[in-house]
mmCIF file of the N, C-alpha and C atoms, coordinates in Angstrom:
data_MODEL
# 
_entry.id   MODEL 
# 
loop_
_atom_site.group_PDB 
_atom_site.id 
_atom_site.type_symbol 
_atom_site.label_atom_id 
_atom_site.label_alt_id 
_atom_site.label_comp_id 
_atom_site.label_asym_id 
_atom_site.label_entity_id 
_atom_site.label_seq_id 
_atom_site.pdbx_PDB_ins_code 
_atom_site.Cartn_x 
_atom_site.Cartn_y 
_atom_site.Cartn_z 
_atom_site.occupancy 
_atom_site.B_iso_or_equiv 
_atom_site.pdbx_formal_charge 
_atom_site.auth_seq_id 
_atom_site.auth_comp_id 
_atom_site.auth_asym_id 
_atom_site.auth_atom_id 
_atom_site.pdbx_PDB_model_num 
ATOM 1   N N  . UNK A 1 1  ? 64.413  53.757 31.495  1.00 0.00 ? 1  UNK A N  1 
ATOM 2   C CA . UNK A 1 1  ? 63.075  53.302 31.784  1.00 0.00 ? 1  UNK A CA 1 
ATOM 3   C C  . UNK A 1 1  ? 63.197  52.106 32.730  1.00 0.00 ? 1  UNK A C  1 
ATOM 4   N N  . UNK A 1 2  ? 62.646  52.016 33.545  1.00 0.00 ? 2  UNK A N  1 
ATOM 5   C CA . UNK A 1 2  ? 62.314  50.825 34.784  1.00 0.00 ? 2  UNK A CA 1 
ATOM 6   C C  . UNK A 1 2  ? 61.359  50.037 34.554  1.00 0.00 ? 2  UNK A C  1 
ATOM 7   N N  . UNK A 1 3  ? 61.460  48.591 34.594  1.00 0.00 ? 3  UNK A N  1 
ATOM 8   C CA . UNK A 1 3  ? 60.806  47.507 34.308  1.00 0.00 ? 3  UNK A CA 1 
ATOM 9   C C  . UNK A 1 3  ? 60.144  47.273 35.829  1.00 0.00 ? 3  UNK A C  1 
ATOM 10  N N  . UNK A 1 4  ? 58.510  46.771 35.620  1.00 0.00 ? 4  UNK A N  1 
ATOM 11  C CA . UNK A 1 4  ? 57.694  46.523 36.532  1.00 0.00 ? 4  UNK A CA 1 
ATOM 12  C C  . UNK A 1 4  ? 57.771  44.842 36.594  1.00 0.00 ? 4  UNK A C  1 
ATOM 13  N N  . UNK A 1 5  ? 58.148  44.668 38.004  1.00 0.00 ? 5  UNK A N  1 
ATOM 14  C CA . UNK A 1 5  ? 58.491  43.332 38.313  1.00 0.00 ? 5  UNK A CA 1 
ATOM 15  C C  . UNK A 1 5  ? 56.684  42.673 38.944  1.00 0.00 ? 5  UNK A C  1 
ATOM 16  N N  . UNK A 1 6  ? 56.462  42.056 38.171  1.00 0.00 ? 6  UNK A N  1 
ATOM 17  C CA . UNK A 1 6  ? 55.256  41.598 38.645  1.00 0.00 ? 6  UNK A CA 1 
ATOM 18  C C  . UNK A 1 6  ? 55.300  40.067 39.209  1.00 0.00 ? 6  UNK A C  1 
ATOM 19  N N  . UNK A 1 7  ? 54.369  40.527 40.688  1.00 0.00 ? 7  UNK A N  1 
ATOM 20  C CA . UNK A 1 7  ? 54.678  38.564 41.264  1.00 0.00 ? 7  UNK A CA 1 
ATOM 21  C C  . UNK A 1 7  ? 53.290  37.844 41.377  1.00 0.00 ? 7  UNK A C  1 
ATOM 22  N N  . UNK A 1 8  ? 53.746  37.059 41.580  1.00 0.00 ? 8  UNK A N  1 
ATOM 23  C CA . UNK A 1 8  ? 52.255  36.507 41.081  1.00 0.00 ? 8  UNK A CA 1 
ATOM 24  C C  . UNK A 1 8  ? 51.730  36.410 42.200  1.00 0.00 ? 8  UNK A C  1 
ATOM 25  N N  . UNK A 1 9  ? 50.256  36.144 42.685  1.00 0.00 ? 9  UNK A N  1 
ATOM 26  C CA . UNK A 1 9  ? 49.767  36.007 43.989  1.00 0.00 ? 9  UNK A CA 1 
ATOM 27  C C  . UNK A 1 9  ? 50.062  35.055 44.326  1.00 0.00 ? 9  UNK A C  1 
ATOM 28  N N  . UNK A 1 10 ? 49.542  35.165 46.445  1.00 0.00 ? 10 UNK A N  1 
ATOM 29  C CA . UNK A 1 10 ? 49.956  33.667 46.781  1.00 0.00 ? 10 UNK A CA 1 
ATOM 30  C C  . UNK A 1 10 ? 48.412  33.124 46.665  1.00 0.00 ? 10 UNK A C  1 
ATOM 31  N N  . UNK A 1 11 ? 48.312  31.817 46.824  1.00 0.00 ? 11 UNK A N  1 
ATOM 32  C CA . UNK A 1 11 ? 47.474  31.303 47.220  1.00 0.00 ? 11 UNK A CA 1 
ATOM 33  C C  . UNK A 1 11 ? 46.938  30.590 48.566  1.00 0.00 ? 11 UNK A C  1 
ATOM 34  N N  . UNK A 1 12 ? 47.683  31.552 49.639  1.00 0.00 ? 12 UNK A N  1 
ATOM 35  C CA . UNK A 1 12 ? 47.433  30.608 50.738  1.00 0.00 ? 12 UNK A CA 1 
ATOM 36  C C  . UNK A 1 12 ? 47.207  31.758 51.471  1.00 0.00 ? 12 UNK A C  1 
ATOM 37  N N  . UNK A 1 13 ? 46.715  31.355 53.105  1.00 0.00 ? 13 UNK A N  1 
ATOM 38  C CA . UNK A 1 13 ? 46.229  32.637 53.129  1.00 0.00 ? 13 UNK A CA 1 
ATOM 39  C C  . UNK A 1 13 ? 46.691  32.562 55.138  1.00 0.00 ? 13 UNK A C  1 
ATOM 40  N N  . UNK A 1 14 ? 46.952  32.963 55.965  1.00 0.00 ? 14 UNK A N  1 
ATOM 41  C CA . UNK A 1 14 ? 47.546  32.604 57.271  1.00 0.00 ? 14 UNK A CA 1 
ATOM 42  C C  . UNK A 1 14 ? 46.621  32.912 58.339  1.00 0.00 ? 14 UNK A C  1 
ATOM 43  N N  . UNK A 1 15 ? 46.525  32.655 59.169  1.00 0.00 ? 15 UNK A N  1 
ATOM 44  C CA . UNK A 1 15 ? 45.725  32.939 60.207  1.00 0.00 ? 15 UNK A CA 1 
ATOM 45  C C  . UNK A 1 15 ? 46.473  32.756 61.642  1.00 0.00 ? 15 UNK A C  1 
ATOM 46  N N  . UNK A 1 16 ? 46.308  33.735 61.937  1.00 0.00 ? 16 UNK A N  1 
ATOM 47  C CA . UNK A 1 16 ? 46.623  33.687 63.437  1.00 0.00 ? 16 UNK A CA 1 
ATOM 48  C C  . UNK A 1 16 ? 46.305  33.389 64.623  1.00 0.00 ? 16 UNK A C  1 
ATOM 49  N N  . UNK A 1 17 ? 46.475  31.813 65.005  1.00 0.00 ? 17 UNK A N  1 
ATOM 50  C CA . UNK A 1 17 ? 45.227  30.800 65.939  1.00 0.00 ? 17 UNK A CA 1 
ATOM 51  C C  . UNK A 1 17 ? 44.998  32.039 67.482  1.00 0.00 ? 17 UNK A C  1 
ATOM 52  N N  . UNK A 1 18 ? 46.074  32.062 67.477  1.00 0.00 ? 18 UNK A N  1 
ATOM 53  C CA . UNK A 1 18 ? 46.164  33.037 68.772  1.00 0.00 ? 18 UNK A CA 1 
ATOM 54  C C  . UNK A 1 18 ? 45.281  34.197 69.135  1.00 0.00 ? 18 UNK A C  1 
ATOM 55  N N  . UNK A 1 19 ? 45.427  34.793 68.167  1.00 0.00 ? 19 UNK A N  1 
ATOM 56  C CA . UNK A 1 19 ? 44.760  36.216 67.807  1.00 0.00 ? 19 UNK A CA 1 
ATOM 57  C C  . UNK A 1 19 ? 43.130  36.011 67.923  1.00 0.00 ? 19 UNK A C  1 
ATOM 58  N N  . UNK A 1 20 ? 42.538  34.709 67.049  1.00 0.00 ? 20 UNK A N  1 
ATOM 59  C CA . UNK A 1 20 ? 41.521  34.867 66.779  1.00 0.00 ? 20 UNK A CA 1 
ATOM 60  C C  . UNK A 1 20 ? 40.831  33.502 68.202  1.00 0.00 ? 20 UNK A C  1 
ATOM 61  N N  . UNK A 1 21 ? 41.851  33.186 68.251  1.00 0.00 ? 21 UNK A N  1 
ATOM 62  C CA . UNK A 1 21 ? 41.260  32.277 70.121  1.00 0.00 ? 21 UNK A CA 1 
ATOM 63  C C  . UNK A 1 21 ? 40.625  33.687 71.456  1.00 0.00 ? 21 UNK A C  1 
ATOM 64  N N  . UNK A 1 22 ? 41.796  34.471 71.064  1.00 0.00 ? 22 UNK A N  1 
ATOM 65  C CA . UNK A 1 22 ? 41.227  35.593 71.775  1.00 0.00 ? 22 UNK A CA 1 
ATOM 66  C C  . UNK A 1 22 ? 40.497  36.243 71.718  1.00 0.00 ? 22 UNK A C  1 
ATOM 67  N N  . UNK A 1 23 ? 40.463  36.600 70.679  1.00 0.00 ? 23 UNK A N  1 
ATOM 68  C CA . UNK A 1 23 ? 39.375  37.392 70.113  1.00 0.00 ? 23 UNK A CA 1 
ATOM 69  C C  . UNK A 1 23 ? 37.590  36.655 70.047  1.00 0.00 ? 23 UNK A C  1 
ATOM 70  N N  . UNK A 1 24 ? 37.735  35.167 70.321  1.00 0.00 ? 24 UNK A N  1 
ATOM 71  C CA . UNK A 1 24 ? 36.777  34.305 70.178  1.00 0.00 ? 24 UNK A CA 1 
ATOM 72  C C  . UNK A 1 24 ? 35.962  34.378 71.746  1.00 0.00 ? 24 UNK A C  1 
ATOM 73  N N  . UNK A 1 25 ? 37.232  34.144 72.614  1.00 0.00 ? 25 UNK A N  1 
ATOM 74  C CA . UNK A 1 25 ? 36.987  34.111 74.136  1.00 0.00 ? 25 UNK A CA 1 
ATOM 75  C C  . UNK A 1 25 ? 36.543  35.903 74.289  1.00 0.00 ? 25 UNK A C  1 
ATOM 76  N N  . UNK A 1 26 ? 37.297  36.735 73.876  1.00 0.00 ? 26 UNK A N  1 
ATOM 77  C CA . UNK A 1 26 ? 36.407  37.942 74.106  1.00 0.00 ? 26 UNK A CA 1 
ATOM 78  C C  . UNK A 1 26 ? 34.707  38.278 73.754  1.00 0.00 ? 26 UNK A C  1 
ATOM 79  N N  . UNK A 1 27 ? 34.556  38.021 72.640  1.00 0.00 ? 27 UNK A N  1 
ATOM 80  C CA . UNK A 1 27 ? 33.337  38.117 72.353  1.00 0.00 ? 27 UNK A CA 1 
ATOM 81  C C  . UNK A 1 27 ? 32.566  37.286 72.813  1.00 0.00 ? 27 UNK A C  1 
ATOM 82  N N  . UNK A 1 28 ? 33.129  35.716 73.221  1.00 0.00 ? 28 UNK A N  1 
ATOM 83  C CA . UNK A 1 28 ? 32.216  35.034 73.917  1.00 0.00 ? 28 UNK A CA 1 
ATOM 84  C C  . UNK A 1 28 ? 31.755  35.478 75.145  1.00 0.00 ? 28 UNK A C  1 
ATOM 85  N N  . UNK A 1 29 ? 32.254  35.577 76.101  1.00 0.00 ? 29 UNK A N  1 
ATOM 86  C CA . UNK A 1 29 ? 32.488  36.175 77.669  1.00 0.00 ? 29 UNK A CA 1 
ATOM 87  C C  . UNK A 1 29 ? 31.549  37.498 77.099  1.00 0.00 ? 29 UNK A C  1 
ATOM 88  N N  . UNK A 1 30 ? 31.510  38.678 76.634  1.00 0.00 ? 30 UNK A N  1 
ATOM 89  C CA . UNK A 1 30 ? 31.143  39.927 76.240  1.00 0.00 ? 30 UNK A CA 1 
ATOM 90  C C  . UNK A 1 30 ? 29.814  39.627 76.400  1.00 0.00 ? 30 UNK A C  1 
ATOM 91  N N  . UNK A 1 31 ? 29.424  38.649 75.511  1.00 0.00 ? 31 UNK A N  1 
ATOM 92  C CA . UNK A 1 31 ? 27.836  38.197 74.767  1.00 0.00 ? 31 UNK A CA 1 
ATOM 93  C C  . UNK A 1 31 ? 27.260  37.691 75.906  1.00 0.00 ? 31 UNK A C  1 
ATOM 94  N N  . UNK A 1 32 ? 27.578  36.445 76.765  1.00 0.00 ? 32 UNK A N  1 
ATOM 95  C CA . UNK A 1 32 ? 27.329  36.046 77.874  1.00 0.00 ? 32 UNK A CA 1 
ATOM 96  C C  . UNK A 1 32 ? 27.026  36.844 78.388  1.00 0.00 ? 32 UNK A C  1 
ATOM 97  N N  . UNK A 1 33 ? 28.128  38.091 79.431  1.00 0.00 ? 33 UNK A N  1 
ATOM 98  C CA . UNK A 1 33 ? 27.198  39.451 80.261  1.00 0.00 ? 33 UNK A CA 1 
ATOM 99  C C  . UNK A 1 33 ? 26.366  39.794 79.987  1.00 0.00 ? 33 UNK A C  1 
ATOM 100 N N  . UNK A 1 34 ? 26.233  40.424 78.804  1.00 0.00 ? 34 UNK A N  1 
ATOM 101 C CA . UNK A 1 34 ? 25.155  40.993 78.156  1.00 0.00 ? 34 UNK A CA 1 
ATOM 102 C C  . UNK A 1 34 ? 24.156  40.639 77.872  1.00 0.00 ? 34 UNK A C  1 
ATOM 103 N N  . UNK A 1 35 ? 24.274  39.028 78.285  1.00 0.00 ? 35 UNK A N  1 
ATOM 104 C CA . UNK A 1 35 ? 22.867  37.830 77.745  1.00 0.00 ? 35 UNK A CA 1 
ATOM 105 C C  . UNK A 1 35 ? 22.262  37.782 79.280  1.00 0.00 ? 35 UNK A C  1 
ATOM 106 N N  . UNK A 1 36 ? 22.999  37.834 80.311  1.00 0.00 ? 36 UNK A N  1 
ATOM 107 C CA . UNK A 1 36 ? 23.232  37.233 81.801  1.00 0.00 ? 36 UNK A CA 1 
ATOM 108 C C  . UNK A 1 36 ? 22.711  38.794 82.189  1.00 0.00 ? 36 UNK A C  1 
ATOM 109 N N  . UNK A 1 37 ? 23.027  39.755 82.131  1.00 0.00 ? 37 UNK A N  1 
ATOM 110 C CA . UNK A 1 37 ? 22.653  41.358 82.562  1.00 0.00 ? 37 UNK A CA 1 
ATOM 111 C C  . UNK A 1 37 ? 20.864  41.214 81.991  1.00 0.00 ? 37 UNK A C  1 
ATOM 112 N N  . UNK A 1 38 ? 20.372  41.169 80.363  1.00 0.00 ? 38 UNK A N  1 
ATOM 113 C CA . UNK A 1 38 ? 19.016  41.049 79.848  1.00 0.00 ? 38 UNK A CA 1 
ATOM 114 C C  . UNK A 1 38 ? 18.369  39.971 80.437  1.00 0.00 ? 38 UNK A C  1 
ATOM 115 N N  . UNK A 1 39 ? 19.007  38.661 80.739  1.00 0.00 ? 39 UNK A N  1 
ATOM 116 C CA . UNK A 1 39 ? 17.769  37.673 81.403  1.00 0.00 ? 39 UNK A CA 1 
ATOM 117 C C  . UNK A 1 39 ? 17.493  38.213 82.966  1.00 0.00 ? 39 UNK A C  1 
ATOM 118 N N  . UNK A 1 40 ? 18.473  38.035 83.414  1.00 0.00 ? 40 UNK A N  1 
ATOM 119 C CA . UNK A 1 40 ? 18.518  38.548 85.393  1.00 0.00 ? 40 UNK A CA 1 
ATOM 120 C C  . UNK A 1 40 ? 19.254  39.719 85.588  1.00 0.00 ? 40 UNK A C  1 
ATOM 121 N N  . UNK A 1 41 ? 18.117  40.980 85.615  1.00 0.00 ? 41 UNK A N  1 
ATOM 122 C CA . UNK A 1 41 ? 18.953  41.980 85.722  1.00 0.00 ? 41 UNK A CA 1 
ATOM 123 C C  . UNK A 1 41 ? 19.383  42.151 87.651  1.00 0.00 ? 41 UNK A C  1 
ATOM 124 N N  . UNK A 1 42 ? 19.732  43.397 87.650  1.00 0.00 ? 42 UNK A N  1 
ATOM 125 C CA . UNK A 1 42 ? 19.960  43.647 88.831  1.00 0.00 ? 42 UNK A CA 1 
ATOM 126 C C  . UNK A 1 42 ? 19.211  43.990 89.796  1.00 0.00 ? 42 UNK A C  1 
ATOM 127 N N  . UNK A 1 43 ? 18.299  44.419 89.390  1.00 0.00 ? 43 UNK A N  1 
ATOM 128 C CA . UNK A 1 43 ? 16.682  45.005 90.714  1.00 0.00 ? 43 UNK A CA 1 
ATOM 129 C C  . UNK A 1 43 ? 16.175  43.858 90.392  1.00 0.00 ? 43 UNK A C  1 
ATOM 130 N N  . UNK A 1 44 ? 16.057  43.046 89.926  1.00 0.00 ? 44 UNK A N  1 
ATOM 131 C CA . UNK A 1 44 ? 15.048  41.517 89.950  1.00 0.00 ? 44 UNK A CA 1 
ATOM 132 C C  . UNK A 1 44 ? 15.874  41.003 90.774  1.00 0.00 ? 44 UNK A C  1 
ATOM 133 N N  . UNK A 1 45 ? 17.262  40.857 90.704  1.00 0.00 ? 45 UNK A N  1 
ATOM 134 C CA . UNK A 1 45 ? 17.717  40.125 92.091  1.00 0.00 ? 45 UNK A CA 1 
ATOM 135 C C  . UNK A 1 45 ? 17.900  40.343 93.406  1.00 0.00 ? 45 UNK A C  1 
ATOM 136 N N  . UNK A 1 46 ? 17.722  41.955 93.821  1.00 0.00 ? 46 UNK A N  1 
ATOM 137 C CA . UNK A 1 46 ? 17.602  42.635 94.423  1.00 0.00 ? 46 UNK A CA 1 
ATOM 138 C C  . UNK A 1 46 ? 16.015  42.480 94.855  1.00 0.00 ? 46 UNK A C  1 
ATOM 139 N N  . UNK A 1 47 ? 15.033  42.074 94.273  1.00 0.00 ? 47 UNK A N  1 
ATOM 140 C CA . UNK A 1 47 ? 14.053  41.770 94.882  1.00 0.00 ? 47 UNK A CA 1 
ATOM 141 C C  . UNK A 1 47 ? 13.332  40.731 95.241  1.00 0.00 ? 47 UNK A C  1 
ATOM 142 N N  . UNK A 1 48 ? 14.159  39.510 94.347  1.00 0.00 ? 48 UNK A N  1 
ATOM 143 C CA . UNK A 1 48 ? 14.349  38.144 94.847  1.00 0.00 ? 48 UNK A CA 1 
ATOM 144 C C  . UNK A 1 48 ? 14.771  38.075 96.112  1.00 0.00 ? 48 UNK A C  1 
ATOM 145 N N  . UNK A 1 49 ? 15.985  38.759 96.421  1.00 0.00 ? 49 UNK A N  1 
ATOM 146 C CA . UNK A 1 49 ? 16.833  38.815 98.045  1.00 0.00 ? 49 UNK A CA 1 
ATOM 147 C C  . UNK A 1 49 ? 15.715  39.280 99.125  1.00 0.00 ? 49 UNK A C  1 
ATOM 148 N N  . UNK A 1 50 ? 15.171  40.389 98.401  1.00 0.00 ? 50 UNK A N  1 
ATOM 149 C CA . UNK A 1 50 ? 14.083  40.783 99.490  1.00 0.00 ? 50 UNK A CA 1 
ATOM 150 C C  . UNK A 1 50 ? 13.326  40.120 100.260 1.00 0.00 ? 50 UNK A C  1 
ATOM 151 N N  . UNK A 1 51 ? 12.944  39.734 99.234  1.00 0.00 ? 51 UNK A N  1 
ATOM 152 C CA . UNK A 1 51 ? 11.204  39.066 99.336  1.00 0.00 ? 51 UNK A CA 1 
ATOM 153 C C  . UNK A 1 51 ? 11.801  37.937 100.002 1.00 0.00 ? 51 UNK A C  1 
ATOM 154 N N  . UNK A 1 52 ? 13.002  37.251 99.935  1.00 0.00 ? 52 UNK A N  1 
ATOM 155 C CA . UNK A 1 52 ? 13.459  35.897 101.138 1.00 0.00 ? 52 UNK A CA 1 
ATOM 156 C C  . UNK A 1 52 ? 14.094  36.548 102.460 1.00 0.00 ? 52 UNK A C  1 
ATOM 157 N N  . UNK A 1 53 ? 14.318  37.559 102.119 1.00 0.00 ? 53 UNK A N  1 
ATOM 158 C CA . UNK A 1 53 ? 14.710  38.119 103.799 1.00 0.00 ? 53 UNK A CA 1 
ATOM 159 C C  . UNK A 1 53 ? 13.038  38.538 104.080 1.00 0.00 ? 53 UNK A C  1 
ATOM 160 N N  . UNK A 1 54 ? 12.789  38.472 103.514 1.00 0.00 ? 54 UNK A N  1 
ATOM 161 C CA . UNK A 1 54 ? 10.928  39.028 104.446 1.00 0.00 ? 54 UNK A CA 1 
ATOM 162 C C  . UNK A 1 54 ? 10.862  37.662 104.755 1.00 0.00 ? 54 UNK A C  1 
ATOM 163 N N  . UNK A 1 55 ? 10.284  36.599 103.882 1.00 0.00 ? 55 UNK A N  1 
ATOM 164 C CA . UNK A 1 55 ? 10.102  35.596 104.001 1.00 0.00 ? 55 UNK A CA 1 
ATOM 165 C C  . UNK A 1 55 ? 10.579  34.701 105.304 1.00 0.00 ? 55 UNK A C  1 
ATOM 166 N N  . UNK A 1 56 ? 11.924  34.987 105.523 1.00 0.00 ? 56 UNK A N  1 
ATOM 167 C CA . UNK A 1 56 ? 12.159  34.474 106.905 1.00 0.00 ? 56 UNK A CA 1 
ATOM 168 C C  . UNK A 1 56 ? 11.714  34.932 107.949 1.00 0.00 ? 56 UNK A C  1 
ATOM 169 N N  . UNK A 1 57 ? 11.146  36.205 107.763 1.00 0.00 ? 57 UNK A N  1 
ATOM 170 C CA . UNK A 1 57 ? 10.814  36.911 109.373 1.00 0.00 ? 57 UNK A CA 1 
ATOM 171 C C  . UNK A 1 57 ? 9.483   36.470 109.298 1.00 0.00 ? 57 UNK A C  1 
ATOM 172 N N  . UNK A 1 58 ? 9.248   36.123 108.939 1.00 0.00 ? 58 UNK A N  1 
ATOM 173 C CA . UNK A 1 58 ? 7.524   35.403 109.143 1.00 0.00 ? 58 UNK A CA 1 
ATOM 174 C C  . UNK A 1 58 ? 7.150   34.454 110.126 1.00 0.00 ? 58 UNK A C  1 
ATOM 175 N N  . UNK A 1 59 ? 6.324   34.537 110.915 1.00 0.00 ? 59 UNK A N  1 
ATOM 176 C CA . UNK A 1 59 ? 6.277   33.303 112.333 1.00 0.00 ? 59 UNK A CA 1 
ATOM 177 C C  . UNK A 1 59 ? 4.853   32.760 111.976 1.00 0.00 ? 59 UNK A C  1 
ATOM 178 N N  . UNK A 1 60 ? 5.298   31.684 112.620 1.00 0.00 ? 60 UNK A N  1 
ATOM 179 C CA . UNK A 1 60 ? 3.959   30.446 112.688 1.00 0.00 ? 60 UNK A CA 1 
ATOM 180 C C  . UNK A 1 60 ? 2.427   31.270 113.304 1.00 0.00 ? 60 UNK A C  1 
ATOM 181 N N  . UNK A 1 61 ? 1.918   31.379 112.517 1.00 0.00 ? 61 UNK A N  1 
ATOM 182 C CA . UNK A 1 61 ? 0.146   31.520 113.557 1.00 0.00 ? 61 UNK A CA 1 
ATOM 183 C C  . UNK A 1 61 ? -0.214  30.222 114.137 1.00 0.00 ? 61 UNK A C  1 
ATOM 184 N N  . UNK A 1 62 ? -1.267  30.732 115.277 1.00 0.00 ? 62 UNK A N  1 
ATOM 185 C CA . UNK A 1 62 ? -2.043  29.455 115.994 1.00 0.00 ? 62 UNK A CA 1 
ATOM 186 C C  . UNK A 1 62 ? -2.577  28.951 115.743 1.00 0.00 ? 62 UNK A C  1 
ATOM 187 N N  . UNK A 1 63 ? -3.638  28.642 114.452 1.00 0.00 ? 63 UNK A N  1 
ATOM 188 C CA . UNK A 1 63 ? -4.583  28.316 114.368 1.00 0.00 ? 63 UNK A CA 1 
ATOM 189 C C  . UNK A 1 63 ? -5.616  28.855 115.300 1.00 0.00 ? 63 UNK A C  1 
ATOM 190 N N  . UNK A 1 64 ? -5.773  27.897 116.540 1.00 0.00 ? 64 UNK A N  1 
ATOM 191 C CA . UNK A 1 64 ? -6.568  27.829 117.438 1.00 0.00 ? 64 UNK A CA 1 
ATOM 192 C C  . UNK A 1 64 ? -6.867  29.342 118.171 1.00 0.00 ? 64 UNK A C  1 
ATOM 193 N N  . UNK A 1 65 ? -6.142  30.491 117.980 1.00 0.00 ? 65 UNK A N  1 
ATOM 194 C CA . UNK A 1 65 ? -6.451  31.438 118.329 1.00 0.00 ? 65 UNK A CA 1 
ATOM 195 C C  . UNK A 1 65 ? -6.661  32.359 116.847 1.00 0.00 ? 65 UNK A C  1 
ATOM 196 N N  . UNK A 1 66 ? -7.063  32.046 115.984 1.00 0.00 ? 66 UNK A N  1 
ATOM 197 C CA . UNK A 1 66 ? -7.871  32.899 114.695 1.00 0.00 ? 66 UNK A CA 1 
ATOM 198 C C  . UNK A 1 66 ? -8.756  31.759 114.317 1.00 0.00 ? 66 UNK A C  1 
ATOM 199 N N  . UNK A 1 67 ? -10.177 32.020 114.818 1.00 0.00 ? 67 UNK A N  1 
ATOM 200 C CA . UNK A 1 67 ? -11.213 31.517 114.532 1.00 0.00 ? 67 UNK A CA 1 
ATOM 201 C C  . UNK A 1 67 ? -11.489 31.873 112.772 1.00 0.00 ? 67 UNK A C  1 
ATOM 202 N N  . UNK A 1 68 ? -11.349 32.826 112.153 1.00 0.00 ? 68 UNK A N  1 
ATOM 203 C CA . UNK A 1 68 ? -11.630 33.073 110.822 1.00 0.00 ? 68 UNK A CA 1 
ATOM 204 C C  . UNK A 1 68 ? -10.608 32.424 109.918 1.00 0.00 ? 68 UNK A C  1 
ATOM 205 N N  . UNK A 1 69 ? -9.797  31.838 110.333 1.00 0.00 ? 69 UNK A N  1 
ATOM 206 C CA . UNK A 1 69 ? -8.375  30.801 109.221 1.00 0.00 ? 69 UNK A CA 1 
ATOM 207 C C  . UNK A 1 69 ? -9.368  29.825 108.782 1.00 0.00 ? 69 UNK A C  1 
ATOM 208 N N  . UNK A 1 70 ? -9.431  29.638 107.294 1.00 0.00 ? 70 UNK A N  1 
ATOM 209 C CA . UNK A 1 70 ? -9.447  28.203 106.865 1.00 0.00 ? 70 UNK A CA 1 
ATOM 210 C C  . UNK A 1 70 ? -8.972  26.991 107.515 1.00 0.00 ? 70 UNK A C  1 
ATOM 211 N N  . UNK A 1 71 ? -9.322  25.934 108.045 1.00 0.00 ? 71 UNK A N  1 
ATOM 212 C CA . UNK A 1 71 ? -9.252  24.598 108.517 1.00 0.00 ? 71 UNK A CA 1 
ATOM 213 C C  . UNK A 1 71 ? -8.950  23.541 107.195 1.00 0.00 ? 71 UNK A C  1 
ATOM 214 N N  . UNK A 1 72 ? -7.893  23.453 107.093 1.00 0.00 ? 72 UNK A N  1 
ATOM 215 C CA . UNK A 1 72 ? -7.170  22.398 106.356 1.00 0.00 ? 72 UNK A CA 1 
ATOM 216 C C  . UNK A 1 72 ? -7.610  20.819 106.921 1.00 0.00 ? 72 UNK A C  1 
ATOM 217 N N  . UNK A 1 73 ? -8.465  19.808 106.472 1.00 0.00 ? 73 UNK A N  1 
ATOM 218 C CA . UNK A 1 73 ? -7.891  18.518 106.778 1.00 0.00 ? 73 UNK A CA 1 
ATOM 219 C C  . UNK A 1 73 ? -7.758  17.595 106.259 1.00 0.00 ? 73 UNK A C  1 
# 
């Protein structure tokens, strides 16, 4: 008959700084995209760009030759 060697538990418990630094920086970085993709997606910036490339092609009017403009003074 064979005797059951029983050990006692440990009480301490290990962690692996490494493992879980990485694992910290992964999910951080992950969450960020995914936060950064839902606030500013990609066709909103795509139409931000637009609307300032229009924006520059725009030229000064005369005033003095559109009688119907509002007069600012």
């Amino acid at each position: 008959m064979s005797r059951i060697l029983l050990v006692p538990p440990q009480n301490t418990q290990y962690y692996d700084k490494r493992w879980s630094c990485e694992l910290f920086l992964l999910v951080s970085i992950s969450t960020s995209v995914i936060l950064m993709q839902y606030l500013l997606p990609a066709r909103y910036c795509d139409l931000l760009h637009k609307a300032a490339a229009h924006l520059g092609c725009w030229q000064k009017v005369d005033p003095a030759l559109c009688s119907n403009v509002l007069q600012h003074q």
